[in-house]
Every structure is written in structure tokens, then in C-alpha cells.
N, CA, C and O atoms as a GROMACS GRO file, in nm:
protein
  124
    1UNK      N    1   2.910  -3.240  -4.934
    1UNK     CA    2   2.868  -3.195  -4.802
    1UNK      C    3   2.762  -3.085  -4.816
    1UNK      O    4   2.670  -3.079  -4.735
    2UNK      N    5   2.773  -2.993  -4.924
    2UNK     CA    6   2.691  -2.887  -4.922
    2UNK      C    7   2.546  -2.897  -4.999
    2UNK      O    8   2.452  -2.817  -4.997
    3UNK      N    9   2.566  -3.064  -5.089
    3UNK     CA   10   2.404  -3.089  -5.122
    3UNK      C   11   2.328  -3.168  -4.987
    3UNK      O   12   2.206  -3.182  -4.977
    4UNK      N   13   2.406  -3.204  -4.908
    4UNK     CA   14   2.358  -3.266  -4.793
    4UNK      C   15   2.297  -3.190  -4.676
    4UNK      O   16   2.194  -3.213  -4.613
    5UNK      N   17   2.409  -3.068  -4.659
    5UNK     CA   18   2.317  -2.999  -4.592
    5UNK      C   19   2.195  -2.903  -4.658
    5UNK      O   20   2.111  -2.840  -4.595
    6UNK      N   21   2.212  -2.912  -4.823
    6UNK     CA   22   2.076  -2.826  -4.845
    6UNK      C   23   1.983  -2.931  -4.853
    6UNK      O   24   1.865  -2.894  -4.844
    7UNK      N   25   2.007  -3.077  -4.870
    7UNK     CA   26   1.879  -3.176  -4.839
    7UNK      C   27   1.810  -3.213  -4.670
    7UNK      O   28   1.716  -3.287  -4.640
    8UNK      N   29   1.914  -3.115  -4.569
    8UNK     CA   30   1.903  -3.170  -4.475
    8UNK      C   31   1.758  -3.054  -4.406
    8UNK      O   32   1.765  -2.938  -4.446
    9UNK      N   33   1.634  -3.088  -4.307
    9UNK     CA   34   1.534  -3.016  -4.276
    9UNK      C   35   1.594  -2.901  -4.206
    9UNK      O   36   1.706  -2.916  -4.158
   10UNK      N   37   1.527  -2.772  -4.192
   10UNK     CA   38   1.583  -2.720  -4.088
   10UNK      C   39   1.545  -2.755  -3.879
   10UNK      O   40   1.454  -2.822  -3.832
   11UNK      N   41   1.626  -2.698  -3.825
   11UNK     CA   42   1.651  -2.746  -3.686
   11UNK      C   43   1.500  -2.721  -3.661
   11UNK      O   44   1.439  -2.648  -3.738
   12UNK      N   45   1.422  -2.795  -3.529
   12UNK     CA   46   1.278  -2.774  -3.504
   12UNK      C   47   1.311  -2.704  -3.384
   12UNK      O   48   1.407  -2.726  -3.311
   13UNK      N   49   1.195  -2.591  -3.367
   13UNK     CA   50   1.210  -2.475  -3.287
   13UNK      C   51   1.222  -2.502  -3.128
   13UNK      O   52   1.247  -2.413  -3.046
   14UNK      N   53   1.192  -2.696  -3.082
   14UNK     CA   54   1.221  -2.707  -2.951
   14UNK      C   55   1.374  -2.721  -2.965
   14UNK      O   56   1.425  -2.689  -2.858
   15UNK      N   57   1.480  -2.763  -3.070
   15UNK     CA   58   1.594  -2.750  -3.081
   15UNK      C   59   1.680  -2.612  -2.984
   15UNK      O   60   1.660  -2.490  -2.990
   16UNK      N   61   1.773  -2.688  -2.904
   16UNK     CA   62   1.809  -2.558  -2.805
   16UNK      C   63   1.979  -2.500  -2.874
   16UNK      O   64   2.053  -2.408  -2.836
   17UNK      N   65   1.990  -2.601  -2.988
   17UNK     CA   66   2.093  -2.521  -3.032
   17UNK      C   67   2.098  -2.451  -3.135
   17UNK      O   68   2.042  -2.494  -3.236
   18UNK      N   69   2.155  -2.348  -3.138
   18UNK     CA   70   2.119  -2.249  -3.284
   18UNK      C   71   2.189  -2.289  -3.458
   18UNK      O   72   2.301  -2.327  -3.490
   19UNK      N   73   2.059  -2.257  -3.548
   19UNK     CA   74   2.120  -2.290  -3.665
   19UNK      C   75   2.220  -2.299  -3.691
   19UNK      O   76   2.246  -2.418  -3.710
   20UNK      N   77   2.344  -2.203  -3.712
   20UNK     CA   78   2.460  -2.194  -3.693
   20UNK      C   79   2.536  -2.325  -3.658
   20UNK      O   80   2.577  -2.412  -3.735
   21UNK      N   81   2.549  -2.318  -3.508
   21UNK     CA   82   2.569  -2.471  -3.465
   21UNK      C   83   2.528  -2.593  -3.489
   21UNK      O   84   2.605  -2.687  -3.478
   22UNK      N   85   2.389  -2.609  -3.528
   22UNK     CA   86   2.352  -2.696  -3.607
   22UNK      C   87   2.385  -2.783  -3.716
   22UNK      O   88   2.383  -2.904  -3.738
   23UNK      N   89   2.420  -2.664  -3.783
   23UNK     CA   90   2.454  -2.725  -3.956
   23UNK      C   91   2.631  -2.751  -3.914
   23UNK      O   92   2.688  -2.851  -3.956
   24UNK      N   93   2.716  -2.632  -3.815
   24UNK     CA   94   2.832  -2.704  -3.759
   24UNK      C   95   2.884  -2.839  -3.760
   24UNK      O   96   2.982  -2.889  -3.816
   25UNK      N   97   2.780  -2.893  -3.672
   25UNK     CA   98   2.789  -2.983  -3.610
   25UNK      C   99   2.786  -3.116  -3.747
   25UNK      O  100   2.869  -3.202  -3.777
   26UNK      N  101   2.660  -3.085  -3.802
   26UNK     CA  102   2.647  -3.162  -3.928
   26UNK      C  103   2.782  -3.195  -4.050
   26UNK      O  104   2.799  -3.288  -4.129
   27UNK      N  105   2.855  -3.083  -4.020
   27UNK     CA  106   3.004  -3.064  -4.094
   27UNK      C  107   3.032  -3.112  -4.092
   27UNK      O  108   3.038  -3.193  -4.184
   28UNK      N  109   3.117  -3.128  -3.919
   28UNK     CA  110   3.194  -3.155  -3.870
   28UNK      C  111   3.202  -3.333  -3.787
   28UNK      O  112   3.275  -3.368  -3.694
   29UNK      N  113   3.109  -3.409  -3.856
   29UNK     CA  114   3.016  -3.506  -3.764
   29UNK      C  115   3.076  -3.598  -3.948
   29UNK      O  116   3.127  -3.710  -3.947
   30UNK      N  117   3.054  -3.523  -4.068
   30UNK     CA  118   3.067  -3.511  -4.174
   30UNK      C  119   3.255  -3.530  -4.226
   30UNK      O  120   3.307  -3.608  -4.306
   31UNK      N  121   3.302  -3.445  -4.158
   31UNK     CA  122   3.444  -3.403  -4.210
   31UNK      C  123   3.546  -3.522  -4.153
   31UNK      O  124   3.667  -3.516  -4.177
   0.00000   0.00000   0.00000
């Protein structure tokens, strides 16, 4: 999970949810 999210881009700045939640979501979408 954690080489995935360091292969994953970061969020693009029209993105309205914050990094944090972002990579969350990616977890948990994951887990």
C-alpha cells in the first residue's frame, strides 16, 4: 500500500479535498 501511494501523483490543485483525505481515501478504497 505504501509503494502505491508513493507511486501515486499528488492531488491537482482544482482537487477540493485535502491531501490528507486524499491519500485516506486511497487507503481505505485499498484496505
Amino acid at each position: 500500500v505504501y509503494d502505491l501511494l508513493a507511486t501515486q501523483p499528488p492531488p491537482s490543485p482544482s482537487n477540493t479535498m485535502p491531501p490528507n483525505l486524499y491519500f485516506f481515501t486511497i487507503q481505505f478504497s485499498l484496505w
